[in-house]
N, C-alpha and C positions, 0 to 999 in steps of 0.2 A: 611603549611611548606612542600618543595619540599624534594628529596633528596638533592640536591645541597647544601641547606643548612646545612646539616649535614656532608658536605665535608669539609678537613682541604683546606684552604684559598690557599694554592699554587700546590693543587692538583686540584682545583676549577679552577684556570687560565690556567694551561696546558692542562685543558679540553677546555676550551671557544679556545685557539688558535687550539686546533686541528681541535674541530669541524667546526671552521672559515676555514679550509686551507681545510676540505674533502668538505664543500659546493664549495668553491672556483674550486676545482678539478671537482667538480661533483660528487661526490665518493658518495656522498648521498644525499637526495632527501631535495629539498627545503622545505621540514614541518620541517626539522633539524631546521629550523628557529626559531620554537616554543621553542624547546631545549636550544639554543641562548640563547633565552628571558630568559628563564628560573637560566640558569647559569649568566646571567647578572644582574638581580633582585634579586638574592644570593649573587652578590659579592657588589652590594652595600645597601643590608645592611648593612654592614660588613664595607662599607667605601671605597671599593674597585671600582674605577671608569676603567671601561672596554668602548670600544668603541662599540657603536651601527652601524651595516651594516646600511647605506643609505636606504635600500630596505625592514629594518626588519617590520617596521609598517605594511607594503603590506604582511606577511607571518602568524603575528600572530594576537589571537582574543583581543578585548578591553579591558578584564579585566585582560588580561595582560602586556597592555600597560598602565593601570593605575598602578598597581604596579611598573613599571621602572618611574614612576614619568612625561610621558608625561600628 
């Protein structure tokens, strides 16, 4: 269990867009990718379908891309 998961659900999502918009920026370093994952694999537990970057596969490791259900 991450933190993320003990995050309320729409505190959880204002996270995933921000970190989405400082990668976008550059504002922070592509391992924010793993963080992604992270916050992504929390919200759909939860049932919460979040979009995945194109490029996340490339930034994080396998067992947490079993987790997001690829």
């Amino acid at each position: 269990m991450s933190l993320y998961d003990k995050l309320p659900s729409d505190f959880l999502i204002q996270f995933y867009y921000e970190v989405k918009k400082m990668i976008t920026k550059g504002i922070v370093s592509k391992n924010m990718y793993y963080e992604l994952g992270l916050i992504i694999a929390a919200a759909s537990r939860r049932g919460i379908l979040l979009d995945k970057p194109n490029d996340l596969e490339q930034h994080i490791v396998h067992e947490l891309l079993m987790d997001l259900g690829n």
